[in-house]
C-alpha positions in Angstrom: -3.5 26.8 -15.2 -2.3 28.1 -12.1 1.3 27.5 -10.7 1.9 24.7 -8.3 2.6 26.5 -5.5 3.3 23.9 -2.0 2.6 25.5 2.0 4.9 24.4 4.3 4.1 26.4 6.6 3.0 23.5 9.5 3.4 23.2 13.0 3.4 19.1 13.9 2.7 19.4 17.6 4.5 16.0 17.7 2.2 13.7 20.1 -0.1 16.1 20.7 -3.9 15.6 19.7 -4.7 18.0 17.5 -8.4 18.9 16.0 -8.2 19.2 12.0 -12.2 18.8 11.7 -15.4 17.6 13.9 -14.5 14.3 15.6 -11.1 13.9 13.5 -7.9 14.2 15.8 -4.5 14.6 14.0 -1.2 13.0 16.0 1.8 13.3 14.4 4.8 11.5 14.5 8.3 12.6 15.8 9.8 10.6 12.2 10.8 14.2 10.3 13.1 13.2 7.6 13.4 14.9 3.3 10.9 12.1 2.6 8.5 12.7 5.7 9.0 16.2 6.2 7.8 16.7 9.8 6.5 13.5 10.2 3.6 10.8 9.4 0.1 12.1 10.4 -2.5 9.8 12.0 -5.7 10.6 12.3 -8.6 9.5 14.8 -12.1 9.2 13.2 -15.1 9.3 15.7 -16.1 10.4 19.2 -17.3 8.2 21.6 -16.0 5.3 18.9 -12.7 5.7 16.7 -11.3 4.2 13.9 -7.4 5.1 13.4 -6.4 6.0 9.7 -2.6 5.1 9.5 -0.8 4.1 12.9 2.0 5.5 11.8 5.9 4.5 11.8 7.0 1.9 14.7 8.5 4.5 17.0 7.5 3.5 20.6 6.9 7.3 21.6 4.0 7.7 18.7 2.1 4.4 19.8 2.0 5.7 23.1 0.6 8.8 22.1 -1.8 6.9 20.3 -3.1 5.0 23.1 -3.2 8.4 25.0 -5.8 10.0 22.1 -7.6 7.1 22.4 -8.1 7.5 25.7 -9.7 3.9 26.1 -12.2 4.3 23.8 -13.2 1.4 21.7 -11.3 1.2 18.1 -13.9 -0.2 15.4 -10.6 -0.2 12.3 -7.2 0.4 11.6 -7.4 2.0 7.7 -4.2 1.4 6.7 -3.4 4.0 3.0 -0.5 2.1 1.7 3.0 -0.5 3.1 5.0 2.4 3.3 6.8 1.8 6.7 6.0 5.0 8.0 2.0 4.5 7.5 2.1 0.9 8.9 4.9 -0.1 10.4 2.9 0.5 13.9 0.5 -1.8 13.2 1.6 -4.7 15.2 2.3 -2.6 18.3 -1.1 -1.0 17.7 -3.2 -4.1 17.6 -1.4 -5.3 20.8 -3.3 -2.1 22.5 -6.8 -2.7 20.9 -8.8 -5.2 19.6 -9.6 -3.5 15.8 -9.4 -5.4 12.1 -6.8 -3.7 9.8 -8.5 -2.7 6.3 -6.3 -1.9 2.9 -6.2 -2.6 0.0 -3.7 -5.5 -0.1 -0.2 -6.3 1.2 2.8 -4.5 -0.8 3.8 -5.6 -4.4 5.8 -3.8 -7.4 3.1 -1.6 -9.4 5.2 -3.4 -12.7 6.9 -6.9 -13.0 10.0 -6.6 -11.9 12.9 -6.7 -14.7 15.6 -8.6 -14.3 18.0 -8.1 -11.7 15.8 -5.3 -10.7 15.1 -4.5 -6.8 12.4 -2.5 -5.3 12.9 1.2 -5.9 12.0 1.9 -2.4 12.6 -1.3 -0.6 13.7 0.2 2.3 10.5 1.4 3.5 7.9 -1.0 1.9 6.8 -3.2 4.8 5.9 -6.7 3.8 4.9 -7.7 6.5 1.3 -6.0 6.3 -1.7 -7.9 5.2 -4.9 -6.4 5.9 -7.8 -8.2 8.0 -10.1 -6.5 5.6 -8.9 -6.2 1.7 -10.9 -3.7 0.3 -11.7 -2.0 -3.5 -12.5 0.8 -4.7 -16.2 2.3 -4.3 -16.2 -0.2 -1.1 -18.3 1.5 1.8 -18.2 0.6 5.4 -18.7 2.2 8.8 -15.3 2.7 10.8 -15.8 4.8 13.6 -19.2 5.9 13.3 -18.9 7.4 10.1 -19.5 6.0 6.6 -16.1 6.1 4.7 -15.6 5.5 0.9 -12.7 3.4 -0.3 -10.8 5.7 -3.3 -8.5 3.5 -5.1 -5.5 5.8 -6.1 -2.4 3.7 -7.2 0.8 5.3 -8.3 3.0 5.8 -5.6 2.4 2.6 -4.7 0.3 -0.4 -6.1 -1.9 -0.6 -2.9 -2.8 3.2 -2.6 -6.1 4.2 -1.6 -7.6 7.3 -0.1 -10.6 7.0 2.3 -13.3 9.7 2.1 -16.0 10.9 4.3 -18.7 11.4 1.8 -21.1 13.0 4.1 -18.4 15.7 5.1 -16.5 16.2 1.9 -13.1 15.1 3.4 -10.6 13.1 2.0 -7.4 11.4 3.5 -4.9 11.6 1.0 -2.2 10.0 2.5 1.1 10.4 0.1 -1.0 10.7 -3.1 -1.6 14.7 -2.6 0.0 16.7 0.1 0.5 20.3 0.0 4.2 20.4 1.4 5.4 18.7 -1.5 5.1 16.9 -5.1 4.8 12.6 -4.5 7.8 10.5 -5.3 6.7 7.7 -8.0 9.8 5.6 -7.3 9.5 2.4 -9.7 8.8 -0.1 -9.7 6.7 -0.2 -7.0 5.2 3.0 -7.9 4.1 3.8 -11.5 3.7 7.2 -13.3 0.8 6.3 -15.5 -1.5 4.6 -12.7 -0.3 7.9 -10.5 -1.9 10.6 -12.6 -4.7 8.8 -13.5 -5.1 8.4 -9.9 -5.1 12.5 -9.8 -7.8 12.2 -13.0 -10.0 9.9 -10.3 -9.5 12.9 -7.7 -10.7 15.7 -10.3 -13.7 13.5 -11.2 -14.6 13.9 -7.4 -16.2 16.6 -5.1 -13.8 16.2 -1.9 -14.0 20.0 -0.5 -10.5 19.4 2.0 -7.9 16.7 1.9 -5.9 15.2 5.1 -2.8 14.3 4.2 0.1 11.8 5.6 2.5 14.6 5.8 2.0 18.2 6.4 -1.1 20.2 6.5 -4.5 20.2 4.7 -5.3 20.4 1.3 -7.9 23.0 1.4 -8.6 24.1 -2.6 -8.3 20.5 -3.8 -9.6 20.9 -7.5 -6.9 23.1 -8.0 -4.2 21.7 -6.3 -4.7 18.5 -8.3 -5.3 20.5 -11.5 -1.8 22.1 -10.4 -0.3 18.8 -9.7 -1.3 17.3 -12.8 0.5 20.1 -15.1 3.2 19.8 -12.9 3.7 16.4 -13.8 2.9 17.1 -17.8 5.9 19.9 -17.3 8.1 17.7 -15.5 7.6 15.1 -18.8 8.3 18.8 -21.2 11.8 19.1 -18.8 12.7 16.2 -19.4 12.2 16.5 -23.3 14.2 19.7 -23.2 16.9 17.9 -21.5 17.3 15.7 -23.7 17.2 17.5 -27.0 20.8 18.5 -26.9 22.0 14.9 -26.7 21.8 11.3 -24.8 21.8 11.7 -20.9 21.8 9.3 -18.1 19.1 10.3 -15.0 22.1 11.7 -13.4 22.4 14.1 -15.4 19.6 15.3 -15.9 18.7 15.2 -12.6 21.1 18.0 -12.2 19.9 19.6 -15.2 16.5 19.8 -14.2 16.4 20.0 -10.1 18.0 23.3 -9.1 19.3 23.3 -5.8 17.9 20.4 -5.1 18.7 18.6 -1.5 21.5 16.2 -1.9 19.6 13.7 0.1 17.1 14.0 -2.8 18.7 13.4 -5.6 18.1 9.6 -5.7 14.4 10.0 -5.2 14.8 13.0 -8.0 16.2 10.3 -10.1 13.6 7.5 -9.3 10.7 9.9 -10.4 12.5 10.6 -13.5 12.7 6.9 -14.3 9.1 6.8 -14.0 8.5 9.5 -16.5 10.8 7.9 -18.8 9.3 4.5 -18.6 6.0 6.0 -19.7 8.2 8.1 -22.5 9.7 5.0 -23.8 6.2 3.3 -23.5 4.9 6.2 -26.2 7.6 5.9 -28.2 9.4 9.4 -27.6 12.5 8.6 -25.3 14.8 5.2 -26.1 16.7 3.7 -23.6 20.1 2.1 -23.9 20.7 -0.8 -23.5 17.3 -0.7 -21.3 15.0 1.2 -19.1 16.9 0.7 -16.3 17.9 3.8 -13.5 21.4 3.4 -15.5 20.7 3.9 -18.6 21.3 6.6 -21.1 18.1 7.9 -22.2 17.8 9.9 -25.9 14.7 11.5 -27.6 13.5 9.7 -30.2 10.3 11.0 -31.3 8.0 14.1 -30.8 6.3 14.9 -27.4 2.8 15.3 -26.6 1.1 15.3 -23.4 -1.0 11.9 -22.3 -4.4 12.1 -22.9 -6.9 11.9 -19.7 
């Protein structure tokens, strides 16, 4: 298996229309953050129609560079990935500027119950406030901007993920399931490591020649990114093992045994991906968690390790 190695080599042209493939525009967002990395992409599907994947965060500077790459063109949908602010949270403003339905999959939820006295791991940037016009499934088909587009149901990083492929061009956009600047953060509960690498099983069983990711550039080998992502994941889980083998740690810990030099703005996200692997280990019987799984808890090995099965 070949190592997981990320590009970050991406220039973001913030505002600026930018042609990724025939009849697909990419306009990023001026939202760069450690979670974002230069910013949300949208992308414009169609020519003399468009459908817009992702509007993007609620920054007034990106709607209005929006409604310049539209250009007054007619808008047939608003494909919305997942209720991550920074996808949708431009939705309302968006829908003031053009008559188009919003399609997703639903409006945002935990991917688990909530325990109690549990919040949303990420409940900063889920926006509730999001329920799509059209709810769609996956395998749905429709016609948004001319072009037939495939509805790829990919939960994980959140509960509501999808992808939308072009079937009839071999593209994909990703949004944060795969990017190539970076690994996903599964932040529970409203993202959930199990339902997140079968999601990258769904992608393997697929023939997608290029992804278009939320952030960053394109995916442009994406069998073997995935299959790279996927072991990545499995060694993350082996890491974590290790960790552990000399003795009970809380995620702190091994968050700092584990990430090496890691972005101190990071280290909370670090920690909520952890927690994700470790509810799956407790789930298999290999890690314990005391007095529950819970982000502060002390975690200890319990049993052997072995990876998941597909």
């Amino acid at each position: 298996m070949a190592a997981l190695t990320h590009d970050r080599q991406f220039d973001p042209q913030h505002g600026t229309p930018v042609t990724v493939a025939p009849g697909i525009v990419r306009v990023t967002a001026h939202n760069p953050s450690p979670m974002t990395f230069h910013g949300t992409n949208t992308y414009l599907i169609g020519d003399d129609e468009v459908a817009i994947v992702d509007p993007g965060p609620a920054l007034d500077q990106h709607v209005e560079a929006l409604r310049q790459a539209i250009a007054g063109r007619p808008v047939s949908h608003i494909l919305v990935t997942h209720t991550h602010a920074d996808h949708s949270g431009a939705v309302p403003a968006v829908q003031r500027l053009v008559d188009a339905p919003t399609v997703g999959e639903g409006p945002h939820r935990s991917g688990r119950a909530l325990r109690e006295g549990e919040a949303s791991g990420l409940d900063s940037s889920g926006d509730r406030s999001f329920t799509p016009d059209i709810v769609v499934g996956h395998g749905d088909r429709l016609v948004a901007g001319g072009r037939t587009v495939e509805v790829i149901a990919t939960p994980g990083h959140t509960a509501n993920h999808v992808a939308f492929a072009l079937p009839d061009e071999g593209l994909l956009f990703s949004g944060d399931h795969v990017m190539i600047w970076s690994t996903t953060i599964v932040a529970p509960p409203d993202g959930v490591m199990v339902d997140y690498m079968a999601s990258l099983d769904r992608l393997l069983s697929r023939g997608d020649r290029r992804y278009l990711p939320g952030h960053g550039g394109a995916v442009h080998d994406p069998q073997a990114y995935v299959s790279a992502l996927k072991d990545h994941r499995q060694k993350r889980e082996e890491a974590i093992v290790r960790a552990l083998s000399d003795g009970p740690l809380p995620i702190p810990e091994m968050v700092r045994k584990i990430y090496v030099a890691l972005d101190p703005a990071l280290r909370r996200a670090a920690g909520l991906s952890l927690l994700a692997h470790l509810e799956d280990l407790v789930e298999r019987g290999t890690v314990e968690a005391d007095p529950a799984v819970t982000f502060d808890a002390t975690y200890r090995l319990v049993g052997p390790w072995a990876p998941p099965s597909s």
